[in-house]
C-alpha positions as CSV (number, residue, x, y, z in Angstrom):
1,X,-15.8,-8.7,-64.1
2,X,-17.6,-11.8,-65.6
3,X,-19.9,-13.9,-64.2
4,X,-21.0,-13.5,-60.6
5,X,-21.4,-16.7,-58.4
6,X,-24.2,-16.5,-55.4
7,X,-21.1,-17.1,-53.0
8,X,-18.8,-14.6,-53.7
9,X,-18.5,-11.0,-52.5
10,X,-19.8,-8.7,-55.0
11,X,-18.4,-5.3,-53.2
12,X,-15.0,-6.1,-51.8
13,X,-13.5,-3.2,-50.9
14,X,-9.5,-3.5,-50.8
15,X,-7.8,-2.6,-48.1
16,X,-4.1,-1.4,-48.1
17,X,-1.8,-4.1,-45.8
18,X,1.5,-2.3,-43.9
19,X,4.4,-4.0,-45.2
20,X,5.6,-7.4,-42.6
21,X,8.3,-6.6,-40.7
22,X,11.6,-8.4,-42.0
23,X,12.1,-12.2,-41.4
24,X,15.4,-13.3,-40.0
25,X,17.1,-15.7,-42.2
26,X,17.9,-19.2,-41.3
27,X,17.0,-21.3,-38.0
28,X,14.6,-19.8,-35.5
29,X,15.8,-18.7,-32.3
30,X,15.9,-21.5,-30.0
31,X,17.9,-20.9,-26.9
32,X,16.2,-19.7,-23.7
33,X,17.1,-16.5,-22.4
34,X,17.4,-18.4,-18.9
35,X,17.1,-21.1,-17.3
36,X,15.3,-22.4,-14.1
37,X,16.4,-25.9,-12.5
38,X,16.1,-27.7,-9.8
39,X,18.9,-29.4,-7.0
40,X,19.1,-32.2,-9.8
41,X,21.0,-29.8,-12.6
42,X,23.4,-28.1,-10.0
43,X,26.4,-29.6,-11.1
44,X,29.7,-27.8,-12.7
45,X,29.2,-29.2,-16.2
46,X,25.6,-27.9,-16.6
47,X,26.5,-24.3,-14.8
48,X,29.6,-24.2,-17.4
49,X,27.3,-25.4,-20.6
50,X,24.8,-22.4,-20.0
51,X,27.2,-19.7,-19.3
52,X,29.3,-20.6,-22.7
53,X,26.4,-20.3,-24.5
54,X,25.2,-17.2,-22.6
55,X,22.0,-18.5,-20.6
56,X,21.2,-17.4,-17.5
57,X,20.3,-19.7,-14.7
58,X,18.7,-19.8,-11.7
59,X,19.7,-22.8,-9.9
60,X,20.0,-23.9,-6.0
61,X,23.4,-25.8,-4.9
62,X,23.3,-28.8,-3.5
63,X,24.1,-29.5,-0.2
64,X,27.7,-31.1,-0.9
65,X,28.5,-28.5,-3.5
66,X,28.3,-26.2,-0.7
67,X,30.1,-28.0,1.9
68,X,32.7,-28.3,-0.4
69,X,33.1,-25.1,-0.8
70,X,33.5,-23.6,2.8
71,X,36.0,-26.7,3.5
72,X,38.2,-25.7,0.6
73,X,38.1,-21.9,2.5
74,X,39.5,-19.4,0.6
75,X,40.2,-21.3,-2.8
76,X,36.6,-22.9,-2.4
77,X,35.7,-20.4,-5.3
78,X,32.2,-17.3,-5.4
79,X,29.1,-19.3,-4.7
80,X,27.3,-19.3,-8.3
81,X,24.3,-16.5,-8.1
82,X,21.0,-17.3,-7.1
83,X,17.7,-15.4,-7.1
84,X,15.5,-16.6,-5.4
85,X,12.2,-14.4,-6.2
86,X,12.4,-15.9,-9.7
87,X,13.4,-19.8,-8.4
88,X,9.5,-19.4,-6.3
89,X,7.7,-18.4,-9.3
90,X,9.1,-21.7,-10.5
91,X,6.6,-23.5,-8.7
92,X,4.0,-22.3,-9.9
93,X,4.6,-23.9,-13.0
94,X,5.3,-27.0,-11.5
95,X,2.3,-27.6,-9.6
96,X,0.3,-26.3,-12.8
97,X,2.3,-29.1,-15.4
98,X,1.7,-31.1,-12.2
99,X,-2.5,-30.6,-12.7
100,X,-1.9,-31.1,-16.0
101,X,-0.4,-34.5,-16.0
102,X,-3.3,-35.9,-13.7
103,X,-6.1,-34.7,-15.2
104,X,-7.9,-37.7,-16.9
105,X,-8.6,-36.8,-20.1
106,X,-5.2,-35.3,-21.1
107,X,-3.3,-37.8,-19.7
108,X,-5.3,-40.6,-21.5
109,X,-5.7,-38.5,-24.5
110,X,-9.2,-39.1,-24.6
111,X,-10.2,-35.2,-24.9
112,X,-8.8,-34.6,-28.6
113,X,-10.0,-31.5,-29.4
114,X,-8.9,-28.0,-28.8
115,X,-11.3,-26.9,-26.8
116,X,-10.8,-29.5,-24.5
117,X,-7.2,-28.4,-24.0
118,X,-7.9,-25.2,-24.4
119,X,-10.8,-25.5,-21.1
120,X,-8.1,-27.5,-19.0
121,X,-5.6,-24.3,-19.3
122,X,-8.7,-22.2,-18.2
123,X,-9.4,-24.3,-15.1
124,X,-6.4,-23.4,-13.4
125,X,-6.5,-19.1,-14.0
């Protein structure tokens, strides 16, 4: 074994490790399973954009969209589908990136360390 230093181990027992799961190759996954917007991201383009790439969204029409829609009747076109149990829990994390952004410390970077972040996610359970 050879010569024994004062700070290492002297009875290491080895443990057998499961095997890691398979890595994917390439890229990491990057596009959201769904989206959640606001009045702001309603238009066609945007609704068209997600659904070619196969993300879900949950966004409320504006006012003119759907004005525009009952006064073309019939050819107006389905209304675009909404839920809106998911579009409420969206405020919660609005109000809580909300808290975030003026709280003091994080917002003038004065609280560096990770337990400072990690006490301002705390605050708000």
């Amino acid at each position: 074994m050879g010569v024994v230093r004062r700070h290492e181990p002297t009875d290491v027992e080895w443990v057998p490790l499961e095997p890691l799961p398979p890595q994917r190759m390439g890229r990491p996954r990057t596009r959201p399973d769904h989206v959640v917007a606001d009045k702001g991201y309603s238009s066609r383009e945007i609704r068209v954009y997600l659904r070619r790439r196969g993300i879900g969204a949950t966004i409320p029409q504006r006012a003119d969209q759907v004005a525009g829609r009952v006064r073309r009747g019939s050819r107006g076109g389905r209304p675009p589908a909404f839920d809106a149990e998911i579009y409420k829990r969206r405020n919660v994390v609005e109000r809580c990136f909300d808290q975030l952004k003026h709280w003091r410390g994080i917002a003038t970077r004065y609280d560096k360390t990770a337990e400072s972040y990690q006490a301002a996610l705390l605050r708000w359970r």
